[in-house]
N, C-alpha and C positions, 0 to 999 in steps of 0.2 A: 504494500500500500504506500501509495507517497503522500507525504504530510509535510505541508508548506511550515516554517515555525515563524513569526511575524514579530516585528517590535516596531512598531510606530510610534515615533515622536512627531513634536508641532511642525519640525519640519525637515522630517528623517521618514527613513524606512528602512528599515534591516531585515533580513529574509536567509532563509535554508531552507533548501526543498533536501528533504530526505526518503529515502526507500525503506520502511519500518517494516516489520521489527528488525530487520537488520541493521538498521542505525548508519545505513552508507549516506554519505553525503553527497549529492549529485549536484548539486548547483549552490553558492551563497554570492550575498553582495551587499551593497548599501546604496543605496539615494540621499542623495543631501540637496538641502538649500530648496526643497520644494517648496513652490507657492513663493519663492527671493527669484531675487537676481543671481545669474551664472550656476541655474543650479546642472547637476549633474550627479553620473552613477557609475560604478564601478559594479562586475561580477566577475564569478570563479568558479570557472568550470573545468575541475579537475585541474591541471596544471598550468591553464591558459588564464590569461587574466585578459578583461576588458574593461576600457574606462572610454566614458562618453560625454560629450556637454551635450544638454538638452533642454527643451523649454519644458519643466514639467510645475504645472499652476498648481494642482491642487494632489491631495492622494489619492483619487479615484486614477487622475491620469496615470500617478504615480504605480496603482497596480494594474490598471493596461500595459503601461510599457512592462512593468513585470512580467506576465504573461506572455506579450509579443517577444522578449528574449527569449522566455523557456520554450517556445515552439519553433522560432528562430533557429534557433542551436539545435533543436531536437533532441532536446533535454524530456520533453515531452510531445506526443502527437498531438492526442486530444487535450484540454482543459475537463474532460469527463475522467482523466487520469488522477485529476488529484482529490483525492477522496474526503479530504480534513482538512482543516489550517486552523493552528494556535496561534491564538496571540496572546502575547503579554500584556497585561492589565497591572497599574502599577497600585491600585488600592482597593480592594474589597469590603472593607469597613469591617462591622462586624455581622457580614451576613454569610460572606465564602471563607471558609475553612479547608476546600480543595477546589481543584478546575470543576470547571460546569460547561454546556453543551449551553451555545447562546441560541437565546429565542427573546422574542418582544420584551419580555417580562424581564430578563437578565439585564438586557441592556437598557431598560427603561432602572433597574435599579444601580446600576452601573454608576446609570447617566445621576440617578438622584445624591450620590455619593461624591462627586466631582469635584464637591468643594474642599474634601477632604484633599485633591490629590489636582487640582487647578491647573496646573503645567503639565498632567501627564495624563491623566485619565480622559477626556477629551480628544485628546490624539489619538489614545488607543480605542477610542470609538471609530472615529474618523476611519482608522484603517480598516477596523473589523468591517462595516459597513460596507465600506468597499470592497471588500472580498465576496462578502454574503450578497452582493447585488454581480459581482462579475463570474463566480460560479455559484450561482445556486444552487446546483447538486450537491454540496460540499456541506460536511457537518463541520463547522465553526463553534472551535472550543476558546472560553477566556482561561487564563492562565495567573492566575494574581499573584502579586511578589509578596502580599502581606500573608498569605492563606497559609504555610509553614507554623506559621507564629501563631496562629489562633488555638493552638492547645494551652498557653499561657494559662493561667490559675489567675480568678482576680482580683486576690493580693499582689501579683508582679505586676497584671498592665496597670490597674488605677492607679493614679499620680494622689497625693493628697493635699486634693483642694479640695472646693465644695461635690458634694457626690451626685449633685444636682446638672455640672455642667458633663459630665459625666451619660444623665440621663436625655438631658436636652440638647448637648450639643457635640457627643458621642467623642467628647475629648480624654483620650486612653492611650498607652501606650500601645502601638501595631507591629514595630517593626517593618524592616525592609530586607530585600537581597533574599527574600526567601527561597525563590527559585533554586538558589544557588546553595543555601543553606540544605535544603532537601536533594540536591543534585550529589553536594557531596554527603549526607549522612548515608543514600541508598550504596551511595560507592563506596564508603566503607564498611557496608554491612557485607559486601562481597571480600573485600579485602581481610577485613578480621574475620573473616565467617562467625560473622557473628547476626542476629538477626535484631538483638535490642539493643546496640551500644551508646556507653555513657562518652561523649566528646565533648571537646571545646573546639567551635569553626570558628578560624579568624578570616575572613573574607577582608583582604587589604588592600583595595583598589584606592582610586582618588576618591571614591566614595566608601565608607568601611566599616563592617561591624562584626561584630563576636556573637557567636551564639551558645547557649547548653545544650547538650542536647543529653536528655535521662529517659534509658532502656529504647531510643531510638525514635522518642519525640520532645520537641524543643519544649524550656522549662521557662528560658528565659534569654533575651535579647537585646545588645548594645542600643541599637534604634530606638526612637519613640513614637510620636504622634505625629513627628515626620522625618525627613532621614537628616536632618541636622539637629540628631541624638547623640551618644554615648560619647564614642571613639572623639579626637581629635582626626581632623582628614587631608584630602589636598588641598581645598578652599573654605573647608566647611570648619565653622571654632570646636562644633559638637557641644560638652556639657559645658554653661556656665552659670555663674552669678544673674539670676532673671535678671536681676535690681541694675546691672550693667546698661540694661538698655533705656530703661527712662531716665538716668543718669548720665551717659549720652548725647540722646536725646537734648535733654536740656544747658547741656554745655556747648552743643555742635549745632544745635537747631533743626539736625536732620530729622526725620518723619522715621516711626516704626516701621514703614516699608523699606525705607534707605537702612536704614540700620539691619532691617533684618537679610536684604539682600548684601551687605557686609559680612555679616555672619557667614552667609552661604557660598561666597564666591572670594571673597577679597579676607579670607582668615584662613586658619590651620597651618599647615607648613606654608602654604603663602606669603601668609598676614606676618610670620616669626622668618622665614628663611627669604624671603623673596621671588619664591621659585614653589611649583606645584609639583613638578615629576619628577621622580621618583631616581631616573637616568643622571637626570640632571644635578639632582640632590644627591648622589652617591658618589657623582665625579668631585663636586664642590666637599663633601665628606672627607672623602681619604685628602685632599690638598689643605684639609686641617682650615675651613674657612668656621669661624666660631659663632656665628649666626645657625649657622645649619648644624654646627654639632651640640646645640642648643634645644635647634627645633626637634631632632631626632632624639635626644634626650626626653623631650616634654612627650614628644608623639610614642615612644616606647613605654614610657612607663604607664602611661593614660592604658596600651593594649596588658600591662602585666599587671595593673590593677583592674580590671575585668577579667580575665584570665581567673587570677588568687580568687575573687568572685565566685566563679562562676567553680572553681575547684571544690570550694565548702560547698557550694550547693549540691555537689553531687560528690559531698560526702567524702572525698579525697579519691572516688571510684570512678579513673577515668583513663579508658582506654586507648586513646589517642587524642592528641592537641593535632588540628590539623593547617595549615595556611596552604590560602588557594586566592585566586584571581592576580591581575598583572603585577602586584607589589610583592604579596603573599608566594606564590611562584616564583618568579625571576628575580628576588631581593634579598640575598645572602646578609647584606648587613643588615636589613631588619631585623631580619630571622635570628641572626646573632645577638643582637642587642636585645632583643624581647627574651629568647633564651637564658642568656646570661643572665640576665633577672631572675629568673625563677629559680636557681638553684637550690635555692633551702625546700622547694618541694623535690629536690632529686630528679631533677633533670639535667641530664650530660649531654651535649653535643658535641657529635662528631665531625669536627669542623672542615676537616676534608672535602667530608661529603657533602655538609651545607653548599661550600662553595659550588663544589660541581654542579649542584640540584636547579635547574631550572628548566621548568618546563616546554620552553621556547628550544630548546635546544633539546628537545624530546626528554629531557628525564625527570622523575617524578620518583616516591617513595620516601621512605624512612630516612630522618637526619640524625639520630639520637643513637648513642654508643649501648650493646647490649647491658652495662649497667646501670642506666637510665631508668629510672622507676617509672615514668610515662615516657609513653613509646609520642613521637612527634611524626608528623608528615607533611611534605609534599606533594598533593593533589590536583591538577587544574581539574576549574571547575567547567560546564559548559550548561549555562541557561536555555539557550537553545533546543539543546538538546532534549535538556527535560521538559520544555514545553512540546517536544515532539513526543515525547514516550508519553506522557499525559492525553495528550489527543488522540495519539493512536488507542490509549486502552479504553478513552470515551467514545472515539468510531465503533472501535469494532462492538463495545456495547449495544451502540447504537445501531447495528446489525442485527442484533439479536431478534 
């Protein structure tokens, strides 16, 4: 069965068509800048790459021209080949706890939740829509990044304010990244054979969070009510002082919105180092620049006080610490610096192997010496993917 996997932004599109259950990847790409100027798209088919400029307005056009490439290449014959398409939904509130098979009703609830998720949910109508009008034959599944997290207990999401805005204006913590949180706990229930296990995910991208996870469902999560929660990040401050911002405010004269887009875009290794990536931050590191060996101090120890966290919670019973996504994989000096922290739980790493581990260069696995009381890893993670293996097992349901 092929199952398209979708992530629409305001004015993006990201796509993988795959052949399930076998999990081959036959086509992926991106659209940028739709509905702007100069916009344009790249795809990757098997070994070939193609990049195009194109006038593409809005995302209907956007998955036309999708379409006209997969048939183009003869990636596919018919459009009655693709049986599914997932998309990623980046807020479910508290109604989805797993993928769902979209119909009026879903996406009308979708739609009423938007305000939760302003920047993203919106788009990911936008694109769903245009799928479900360009093949109709196709069962279209949503995919929510919050729905991982909805097993929370709630004493971990309520925050403690009034419980009222709670009930009226469904302010709790949700978490994010879940896709990827649930991507990598199934992968390591293969890897440990194990079917319940107790982890810590550090998901360490520009965007970032930690997750619990106890007997093989999340207990609790870095994120909050939106993803500039927990962690410190690339742009993001993560946890502060509320009282920061109407103090601000009234020194700077800026507006709650300017400030909070501060927070979001122009803070975390940013705001302290100058600089967001990670590449960049690692070269400026070793040449001993003391801004960045600063920020990497603040940004380490914010993930090894989550981590010690999230360790009592499950009780000191934990079967692997794992880091996954582009930081978490290809960032040996993270990886060491958070490490190195933890020692008094009895964790050793094997620094070799750290260095060697990066997923970009195919390798992946265990970084922690066999005297290591918690086993550590190397895992990338792939969202994608599991919005495919999700869609494929609501198709084929949906067969039944």
């Amino acid at each position: 069965m092929k199952v398209l996997a979708v992530n629409a932004g305001s004015s993006t599109l990201k796509f993988r068509l795959y052949e399930m259950p076998e999990k081959q990847l036959l086509m992926k790409g991106n659209m940028e800048r739709i509905g702007l100027s100069d916009s344009h798209y790249s795809i990757r088919i098997g070994g070939e790459k193609i990049e195009k400029e194109a006038v593409i307005s809005d995302h209907s056009e956007a998955v036309q021209l999708l379409l006209k490439e997969l048939m183009e290449n003869k990636v596919i014959r018919s459009l009655k080949e693709i049986k599914a398409v997932g998309h990623r939904v980046v807020h479910g509130g508290n109604k989805y706890s797993k993928s769902v098979v979209l119909n009026k009703r879903v996406l009308k609830e979708i739609t009423d939740i938007s305000s939760l998720a302003p920047l993203h949910n919106p788009a990911n109508l936008i694109g769903a829509t245009a799928f479900m009008e360009a093949i109709p034959d196709s069962v279209n599944v949503a995919c929510f990044d919050t729905a991982f997290h909805q097993t929370m207990k709630e004493a971990t999401y309520l925050y403690p304010i009034p419980y009222e805005w709670y009930i009226k204006y469904d302010v709790r913590k949700y978490g994010f990244h879940g896709l990827s949180h649930k991507y990598i706990t199934e992968t390591m229930k293969k890897t440990l054979k194990n079917e319940n296990p107790n982890l810590i995910i550090c998901h360490i991208g520009n965007g970032a969070s930690i997750s619990a996870i106890k007997e093989g469902v999340c207990i609790d999560t870095s994120m909050g009510f939106t993803p500039n929660a927990g962690l410190m990040m690339g742009t993001r401050s993560g946890d502060i002082d509320h009282t920061i911002i109407e103090y601000i405010s009234k020194k700077t004269g800026f507006s709650t919105e300017k400030i909070n887009e501060i927070l979001n875009k122009e803070s975390g290794l940013q705001g302290i180092a100058g600089m967001s990536d990670l590449r960049d931050l690692d070269r400026a590191y070793e040449a001993g620049e003391e801004k960045v060996k600063l920020a990497f101090e603040m940004y380490t120890d914010r993930m090894v006080n989550y981590i010690a966290q999230y360790y009592l919670k499950l009780k000191g019973q934990v079967d692997g610490i794992v880091f996954t996504a582009g930081g978490g994989e290809n960032d040996p000096i993270i990886r060491k610096l958070v490490l190195s922290k933890l020692e008094a739980l009895g964790v050793v790493l094997d620094e070799k192997v750290n260095e060697e581990m990066m997923t970009r260069k195919g390798k992946e696995g265990k970084i922690t010496t066999k005297d290591s009381k918690i086993d550590c890893y190397v895992i990338p993670t792939d969202e994608e993917l599991m919005i495919a293996m999700d869609t494929y097992a609501l198709a084929k349901e949906n067969e039944k």
